[in-house]
C-alpha positions as CSV (number, residue, x, y, z in Angstrom):
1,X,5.5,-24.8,1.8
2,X,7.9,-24.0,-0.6
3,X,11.5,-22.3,-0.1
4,X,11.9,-18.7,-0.1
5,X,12.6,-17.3,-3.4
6,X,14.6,-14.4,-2.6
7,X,17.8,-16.2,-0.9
8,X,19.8,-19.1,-3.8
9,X,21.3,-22.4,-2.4
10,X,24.0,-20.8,-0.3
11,X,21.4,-19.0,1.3
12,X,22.3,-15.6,-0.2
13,X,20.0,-12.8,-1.0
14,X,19.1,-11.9,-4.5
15,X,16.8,-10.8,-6.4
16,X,15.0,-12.9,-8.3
17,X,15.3,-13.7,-11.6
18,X,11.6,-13.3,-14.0
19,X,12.9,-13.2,-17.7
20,X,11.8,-16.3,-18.2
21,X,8.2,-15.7,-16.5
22,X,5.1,-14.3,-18.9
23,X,3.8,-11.3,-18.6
24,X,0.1,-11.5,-17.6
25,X,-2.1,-8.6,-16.1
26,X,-1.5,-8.3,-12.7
27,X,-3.6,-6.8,-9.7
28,X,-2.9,-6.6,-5.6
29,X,-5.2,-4.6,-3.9
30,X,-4.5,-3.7,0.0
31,X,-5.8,-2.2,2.4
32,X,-5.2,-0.6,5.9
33,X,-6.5,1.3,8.9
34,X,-5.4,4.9,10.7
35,X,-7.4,4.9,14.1
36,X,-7.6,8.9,15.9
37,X,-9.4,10.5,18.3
38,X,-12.8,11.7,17.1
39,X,-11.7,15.2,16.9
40,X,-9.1,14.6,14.7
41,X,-11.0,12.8,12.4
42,X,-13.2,15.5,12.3
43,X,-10.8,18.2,11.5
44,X,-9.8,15.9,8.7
45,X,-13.6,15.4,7.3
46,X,-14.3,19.0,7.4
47,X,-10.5,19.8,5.4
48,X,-9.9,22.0,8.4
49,X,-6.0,20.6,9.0
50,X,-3.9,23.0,9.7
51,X,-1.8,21.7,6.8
52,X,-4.8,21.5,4.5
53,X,-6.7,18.2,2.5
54,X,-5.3,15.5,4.8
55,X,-6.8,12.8,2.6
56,X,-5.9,14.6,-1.0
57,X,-2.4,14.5,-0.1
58,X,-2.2,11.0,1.4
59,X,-3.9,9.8,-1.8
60,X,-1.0,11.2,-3.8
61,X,1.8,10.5,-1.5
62,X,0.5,6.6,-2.0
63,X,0.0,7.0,-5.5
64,X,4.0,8.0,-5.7
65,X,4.9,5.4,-2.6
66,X,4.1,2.6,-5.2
67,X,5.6,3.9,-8.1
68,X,9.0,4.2,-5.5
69,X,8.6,0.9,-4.0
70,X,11.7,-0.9,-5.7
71,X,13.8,2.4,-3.8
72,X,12.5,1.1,-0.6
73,X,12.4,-1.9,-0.8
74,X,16.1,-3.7,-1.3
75,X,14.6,-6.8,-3.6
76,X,12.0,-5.6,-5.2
77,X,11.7,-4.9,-9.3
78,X,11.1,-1.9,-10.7
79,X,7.9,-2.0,-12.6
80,X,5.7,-0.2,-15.0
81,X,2.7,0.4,-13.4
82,X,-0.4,1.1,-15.3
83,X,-2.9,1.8,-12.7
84,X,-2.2,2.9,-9.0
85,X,-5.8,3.8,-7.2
86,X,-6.0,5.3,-3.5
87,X,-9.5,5.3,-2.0
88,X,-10.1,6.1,1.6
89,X,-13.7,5.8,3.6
90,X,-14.3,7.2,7.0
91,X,-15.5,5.3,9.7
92,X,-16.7,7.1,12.3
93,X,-17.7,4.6,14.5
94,X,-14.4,3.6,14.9
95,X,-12.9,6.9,14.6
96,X,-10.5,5.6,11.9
97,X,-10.1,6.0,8.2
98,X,-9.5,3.2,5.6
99,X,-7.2,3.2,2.8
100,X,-7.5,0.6,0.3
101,X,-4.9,0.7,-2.7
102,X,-5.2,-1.1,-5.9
103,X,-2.5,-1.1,-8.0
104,X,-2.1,-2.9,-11.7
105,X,0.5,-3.5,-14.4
106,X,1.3,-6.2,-17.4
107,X,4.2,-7.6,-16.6
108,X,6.7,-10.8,-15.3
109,X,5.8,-10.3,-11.4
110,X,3.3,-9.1,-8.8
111,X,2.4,-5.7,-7.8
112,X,1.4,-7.0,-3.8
113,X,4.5,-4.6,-2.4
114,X,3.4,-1.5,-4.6
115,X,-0.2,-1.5,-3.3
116,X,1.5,-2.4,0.5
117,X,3.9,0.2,0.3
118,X,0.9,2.7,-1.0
119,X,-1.2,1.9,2.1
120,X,1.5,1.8,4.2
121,X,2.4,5.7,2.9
122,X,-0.5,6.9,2.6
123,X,-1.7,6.6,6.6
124,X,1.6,7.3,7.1
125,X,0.9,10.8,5.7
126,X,-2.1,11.1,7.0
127,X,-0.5,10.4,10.6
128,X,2.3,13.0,10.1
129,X,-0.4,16.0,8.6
130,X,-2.4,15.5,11.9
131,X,0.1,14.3,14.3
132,X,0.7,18.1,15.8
133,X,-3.3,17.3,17.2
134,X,-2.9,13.6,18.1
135,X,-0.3,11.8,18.4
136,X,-1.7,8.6,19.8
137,X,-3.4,7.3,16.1
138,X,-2.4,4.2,15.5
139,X,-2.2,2.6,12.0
140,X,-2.9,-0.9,11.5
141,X,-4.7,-4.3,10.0
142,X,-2.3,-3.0,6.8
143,X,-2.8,-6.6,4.5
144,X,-2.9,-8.3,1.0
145,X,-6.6,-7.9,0.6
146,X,-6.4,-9.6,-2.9
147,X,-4.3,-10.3,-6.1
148,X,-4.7,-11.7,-9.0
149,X,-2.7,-12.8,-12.3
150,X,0.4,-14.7,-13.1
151,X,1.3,-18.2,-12.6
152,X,0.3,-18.9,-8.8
153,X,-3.5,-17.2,-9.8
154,X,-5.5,-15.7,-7.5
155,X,-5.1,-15.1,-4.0
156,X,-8.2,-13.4,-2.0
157,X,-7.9,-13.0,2.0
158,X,-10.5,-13.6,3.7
């Protein structure tokens, strides 16, 4: 295993340095679960929240999380993204919803935290539009689903 990149030889944090890296198209893709009772998933199918389209909002609110990410996230670069997608399915059987992000640029370094930190927001929001009906959902199984470009390749989890 190699060292970690963000800390130099006095074991300082910095950011790391990527001029000297290509840029290649990049793609992460994550994804992440919101678990609620039945009846709030419900209320969120039908579009019946009190604060309106649970799910329209989260998708933006993810969409914007990963254009934000190097705000949040001390280390991070700022990137130019050229694709950010937020898709969520409903599984009833669970009584959860499923957010996968997929986010994309051309550039000197991954997008894995932009499509985390979209995931991450998006159930986030989707927690705190329906949280005045349940406030036991739990979000979880967030993950690196896959990514792919730049030097290291591909990286699918299984």
């Amino acid at each position: 295993m190699s060292s970690l990149t963000h800390f130099d030889a006095q074991g300082q944090a910095h950011m790391v340095d990527v001029a000297g890296k290509a840029a290649t198209h990049r793609v992460a893709v994550a994804s992440g679960r919101i678990v609620m009772q039945p009846a709030t998933l419900a209320l969120v199918e039908g579009g019946n929240a009190k604060k309106g389209d649970v799910l329209g909002v989260a998708r933006i609110a993810g969409i914007q999380a990963a254009k934000k990410t190097s705000e949040l996230i001390p280390l991070c670069h700022p990137l130019a993204l050229t694709r950010v997608a937020v898709d969520f399915a409903v599984v009833r059987d669970a009584n959860a919803i499923d957010c996968t992000a997929t986010v994309e640029t051309v550039g000197p370094t991954g997008v894995e935290m932009e499509a985390l930190t979209a995931v991450q927001v998006a159930l986030l929001t989707v927690y705190d539009m329906c949280k005045a009906v349940d406030r036991g959902m739990t979000i979880t199984d967030v993950r690196v689903r896959e990514k792919h470009g730049g030097k290291s390749g591909s990286f699918v989890n299984s």
